[in-house]
VEXDREN-2710 file (C-alpha; in Angstrom, 1 decimal):
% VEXDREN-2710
k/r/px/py/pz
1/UNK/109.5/62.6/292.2
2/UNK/107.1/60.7/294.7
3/UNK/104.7/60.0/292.2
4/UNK/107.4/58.4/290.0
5/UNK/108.4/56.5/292.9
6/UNK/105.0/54.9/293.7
7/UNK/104.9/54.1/289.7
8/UNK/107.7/52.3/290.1
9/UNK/106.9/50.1/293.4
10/UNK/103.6/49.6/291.3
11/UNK/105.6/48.0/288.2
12/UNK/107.6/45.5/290.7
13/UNK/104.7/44.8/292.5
14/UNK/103.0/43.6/289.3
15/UNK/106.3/42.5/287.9
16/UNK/106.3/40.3/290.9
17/UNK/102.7/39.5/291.0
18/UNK/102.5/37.8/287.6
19/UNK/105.6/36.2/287.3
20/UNK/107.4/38.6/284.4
21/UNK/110.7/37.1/283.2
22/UNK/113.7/39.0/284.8
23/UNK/113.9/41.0/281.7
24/UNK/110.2/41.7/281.5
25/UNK/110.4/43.0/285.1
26/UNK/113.3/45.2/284.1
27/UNK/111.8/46.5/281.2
28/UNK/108.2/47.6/283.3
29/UNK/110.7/49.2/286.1
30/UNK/112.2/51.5/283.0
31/UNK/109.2/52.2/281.6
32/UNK/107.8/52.9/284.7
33/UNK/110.4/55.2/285.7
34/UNK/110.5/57.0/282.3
35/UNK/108.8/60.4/281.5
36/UNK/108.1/59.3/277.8
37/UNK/107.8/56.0/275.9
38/UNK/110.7/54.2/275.0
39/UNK/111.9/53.3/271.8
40/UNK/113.7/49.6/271.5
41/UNK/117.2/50.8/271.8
42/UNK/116.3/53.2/274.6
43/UNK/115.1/50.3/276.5
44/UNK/118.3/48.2/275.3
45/UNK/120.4/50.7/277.2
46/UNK/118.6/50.9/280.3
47/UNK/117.8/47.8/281.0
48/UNK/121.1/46.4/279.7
49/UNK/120.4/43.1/277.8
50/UNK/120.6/42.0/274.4
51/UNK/118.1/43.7/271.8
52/UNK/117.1/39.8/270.7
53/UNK/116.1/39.3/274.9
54/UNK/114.2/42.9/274.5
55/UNK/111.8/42.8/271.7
56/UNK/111.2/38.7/273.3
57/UNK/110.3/40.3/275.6
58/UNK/108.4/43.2/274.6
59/UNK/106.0/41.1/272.8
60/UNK/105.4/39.1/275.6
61/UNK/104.5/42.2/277.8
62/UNK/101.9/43.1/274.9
63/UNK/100.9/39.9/274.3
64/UNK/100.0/40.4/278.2
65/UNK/98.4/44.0/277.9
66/UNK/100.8/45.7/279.7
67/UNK/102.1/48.0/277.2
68/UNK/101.1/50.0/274.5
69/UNK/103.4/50.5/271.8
70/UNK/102.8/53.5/269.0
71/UNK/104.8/53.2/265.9
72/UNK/106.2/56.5/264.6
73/UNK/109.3/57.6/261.5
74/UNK/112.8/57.9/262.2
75/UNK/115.0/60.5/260.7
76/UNK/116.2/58.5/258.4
77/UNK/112.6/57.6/257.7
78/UNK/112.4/54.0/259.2
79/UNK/109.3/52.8/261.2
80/UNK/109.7/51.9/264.7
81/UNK/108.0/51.4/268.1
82/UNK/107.6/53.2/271.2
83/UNK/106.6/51.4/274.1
84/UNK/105.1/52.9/277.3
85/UNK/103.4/51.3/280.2
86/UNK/99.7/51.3/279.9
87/UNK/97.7/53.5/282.5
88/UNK/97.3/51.7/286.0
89/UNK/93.5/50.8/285.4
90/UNK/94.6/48.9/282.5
91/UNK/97.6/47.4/284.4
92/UNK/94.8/46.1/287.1
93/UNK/92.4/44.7/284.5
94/UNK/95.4/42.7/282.8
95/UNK/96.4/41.4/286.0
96/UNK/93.0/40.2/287.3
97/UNK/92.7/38.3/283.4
98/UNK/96.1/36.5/283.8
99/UNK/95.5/35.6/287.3
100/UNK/91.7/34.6/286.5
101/UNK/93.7/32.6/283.7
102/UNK/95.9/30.9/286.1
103/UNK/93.3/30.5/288.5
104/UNK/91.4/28.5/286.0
105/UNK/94.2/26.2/284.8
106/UNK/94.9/25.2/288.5
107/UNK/90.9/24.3/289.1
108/UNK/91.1/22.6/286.0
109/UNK/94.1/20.4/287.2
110/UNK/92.5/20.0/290.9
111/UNK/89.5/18.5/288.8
112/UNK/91.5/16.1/287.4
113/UNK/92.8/15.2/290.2
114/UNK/89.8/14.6/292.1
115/UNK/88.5/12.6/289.1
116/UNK/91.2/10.2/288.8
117/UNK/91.4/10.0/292.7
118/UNK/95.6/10.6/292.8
END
């Protein structure tokens, strides 16, 4: 229980950390407190928004590297997605790139600035 409770402080401080839409942040916090992966309408439930707001935001969050999502066959033999949280070193790396990212768009501005002397 402790150990899914430091998972969890771990998602909402990098929910927090990068700036995640509400949703976003809401979907990390049920992943994180989640024994398995999640499949969309598992995640619909729990985090209770719309399915359109979901998989929005679901492809953000692997657009981001923050989840991994493994297809598998429903019973009725449909494809679909299961999305987990990827492991915390993986979580690190893809929030040292989106911050080096954002570093790098504010340097780029502050150049600007200095060159046009505003």
């Amino acid at each position: 229980m402790a150990q899914r409770s430091r998972t969890f402080d771990f998602a909402r401080a990098l929910s927090e950390a990068l700036g995640l839409p509400r949703t976003s942040a809401r979907i990390v916090g049920a992943l994180a407190r989640a024994r398995d992966a999640l499949d969309v309408d598992e995640i619909v439930r729990r985090v209770r928004s719309s399915e359109r707001s979901v998989r929005e935001n679901l492809r953000i969050l692997l657009q981001r590297g923050i989840l991994v999502r493994r297809a598998f066959v429903t019973a009725n033999k449909k494809l679909a997605y299961a999305y987990s949280l990827r492991p915390v070193g993986d979580l690190l790396a893809a929030a040292r790139r989106d911050l080096a990212r954002t570093l790098a768009r504010i340097e780029a501005v502050a150049q600007r600035v200095r060159r046009t002397g505003a």
